[in-house]
N, C-alpha and C positions, 0 to 999 in steps of 0.2 A: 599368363603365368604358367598353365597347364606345360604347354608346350617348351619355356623353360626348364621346368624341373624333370620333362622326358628326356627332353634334352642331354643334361647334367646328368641325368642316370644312366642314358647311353653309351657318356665319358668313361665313368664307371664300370658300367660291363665291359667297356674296350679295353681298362686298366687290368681288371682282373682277367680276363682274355687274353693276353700277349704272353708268348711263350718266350719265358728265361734263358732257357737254355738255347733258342735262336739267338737273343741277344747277346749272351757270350760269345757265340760262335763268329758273330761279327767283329765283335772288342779282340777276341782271340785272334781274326785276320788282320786287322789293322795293327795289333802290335808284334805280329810276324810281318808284316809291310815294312812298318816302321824301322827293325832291327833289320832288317834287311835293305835299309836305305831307298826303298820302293817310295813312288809316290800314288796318290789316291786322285781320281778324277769324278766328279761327282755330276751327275749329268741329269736335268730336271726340265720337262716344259711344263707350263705356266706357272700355275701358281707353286708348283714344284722348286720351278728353278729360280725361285724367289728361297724356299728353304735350303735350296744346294750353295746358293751366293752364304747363306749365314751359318750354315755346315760347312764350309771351308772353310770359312775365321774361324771355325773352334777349333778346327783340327791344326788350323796350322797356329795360333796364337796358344793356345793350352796343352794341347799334343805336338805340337812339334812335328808334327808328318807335310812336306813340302805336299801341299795337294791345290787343285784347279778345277774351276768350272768352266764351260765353255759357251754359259751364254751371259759371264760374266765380261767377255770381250763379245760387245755385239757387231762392231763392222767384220770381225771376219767371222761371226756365225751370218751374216746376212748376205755377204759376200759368197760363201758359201753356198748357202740356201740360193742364193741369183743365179750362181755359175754353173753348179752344179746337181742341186735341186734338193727338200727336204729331207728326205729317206737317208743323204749319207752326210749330211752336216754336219754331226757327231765323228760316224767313224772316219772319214776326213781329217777331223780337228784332231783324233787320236795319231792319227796316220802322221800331222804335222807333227806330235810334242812326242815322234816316236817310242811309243807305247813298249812295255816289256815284260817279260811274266812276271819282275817281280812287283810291279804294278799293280794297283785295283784300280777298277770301275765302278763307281757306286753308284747306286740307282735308287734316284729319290722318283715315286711317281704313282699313280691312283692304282693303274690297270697292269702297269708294268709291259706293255708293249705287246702287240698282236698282229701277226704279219697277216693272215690269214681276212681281217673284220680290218686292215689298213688304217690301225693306231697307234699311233707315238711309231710308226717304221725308222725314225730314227734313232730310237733306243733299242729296234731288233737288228737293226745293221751293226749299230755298235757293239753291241753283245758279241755278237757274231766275228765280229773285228778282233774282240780280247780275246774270245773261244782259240781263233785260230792263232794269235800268238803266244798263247799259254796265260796270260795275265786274271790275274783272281777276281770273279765278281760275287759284286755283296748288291742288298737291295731292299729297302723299307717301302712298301708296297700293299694294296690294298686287295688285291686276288691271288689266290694258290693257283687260278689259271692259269694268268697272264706271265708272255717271256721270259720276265726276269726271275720269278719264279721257281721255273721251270730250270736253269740253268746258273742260275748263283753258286755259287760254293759256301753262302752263308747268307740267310735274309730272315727278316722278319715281316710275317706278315699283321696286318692292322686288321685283325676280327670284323669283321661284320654284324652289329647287333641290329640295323635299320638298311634297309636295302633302300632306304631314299635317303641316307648320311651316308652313303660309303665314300663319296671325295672330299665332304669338310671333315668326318672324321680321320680317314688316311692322314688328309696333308696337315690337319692338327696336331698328330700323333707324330709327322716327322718331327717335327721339334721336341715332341717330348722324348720319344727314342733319344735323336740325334742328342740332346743336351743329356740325358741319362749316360750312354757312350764315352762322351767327352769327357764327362765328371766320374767314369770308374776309376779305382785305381791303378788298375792296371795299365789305363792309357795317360793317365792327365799327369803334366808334366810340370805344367806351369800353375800359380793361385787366379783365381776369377778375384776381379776387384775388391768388390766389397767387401766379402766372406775376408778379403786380407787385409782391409781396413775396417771391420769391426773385431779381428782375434785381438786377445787382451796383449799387451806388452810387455816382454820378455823381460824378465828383472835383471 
């Protein structure tokens, strides 16, 4: 029981931890994306890009922003990864769906990429890819070290209250970011079901 309710208090100090005004600043890119007809690319490994596959349904099913993951097509992320090896499987797949500045990159991931310690190098090559064609990145991540980081034009990072929870709480907190995001008003276009089958009935 102990150990639950550390737990739940850790959720807690991460809530109160998260900087508002980064979170804006991402909602504020995605709806300059959006009016500017830009699309969003969301790029995640493991259990990441299990949140960027369900950060794209929102975005495209309640925001309205055309966006894509790319390890939501797995033969040609694998194909990829065969042919031409992990490090550029990403910025390859951007290089396919010809990327543009007025594009984002978003970046769901723990450490956010480290060329240097050779982790997640396919999330620093893709950086690297948008940097050079001008295209905007965003990034919900778990270090102010790591890549993404370091060169987002808008990210939040996921505090650190337990340096032995830093990747269940990171990738917990994607979701609650990402579904926080979705549901501003600034961005959310369309009704989430329920919320539109329980409002009362219009006389």
């Amino acid at each position: 029981m102990q150990f639950i309710q550390d737990y739940l208090d850790e959720c807690a100090q991460v809530l109160r931890g998260l900087d508002s005004g980064a979170i804006q600043k991402v909602v504020d890119l995605l709806r300059a994306a959006r009016e500017a007809e830009g699309r969003v690319f969301v790029l995640g490994v493991g259990g990441s890009a299990a949140s960027a596959s369900h950060f794209v349904n929102d975005l495209r099913k309640l925001v309205l922003i055309e966006t894509y993951a790319p390890t939501d097509n797995v033969s040609e992320l694998t194909a990829r990864t065969n042919d031409e090896g992990w490090a550029s499987c990403f910025s390859g797949w951007l290089q396919g769906s010809h990327l543009k500045p007025k594009d984002v990159v978003f970046v769901l991931s723990v450490g956010g990429g480290d060329a240097e310690k050779n982790i997640s190098p396919n999330l620093v090559e893709a950086l690297n890819y948008a940097r050079k064609i001008g295209a905007k990145i965003a990034g919900i991540v778990g270090r102010s070290g790591g890549y993404t980081a370091k060169v987002a034009d808008a990210c939040v990072i996921v505090p650190t209250v337990n340096p032995a929870h830093i990747t269940p709480h990171t990738e917990a907190f994607h979701s609650v970011i990402g579904h926080l995001i979705v549901t501003h008003p600034d961005l959310k276009a369309m009704p989430t079901k329920w919320e539109s089958a329980a409002a009362p009935a219009k006389p």
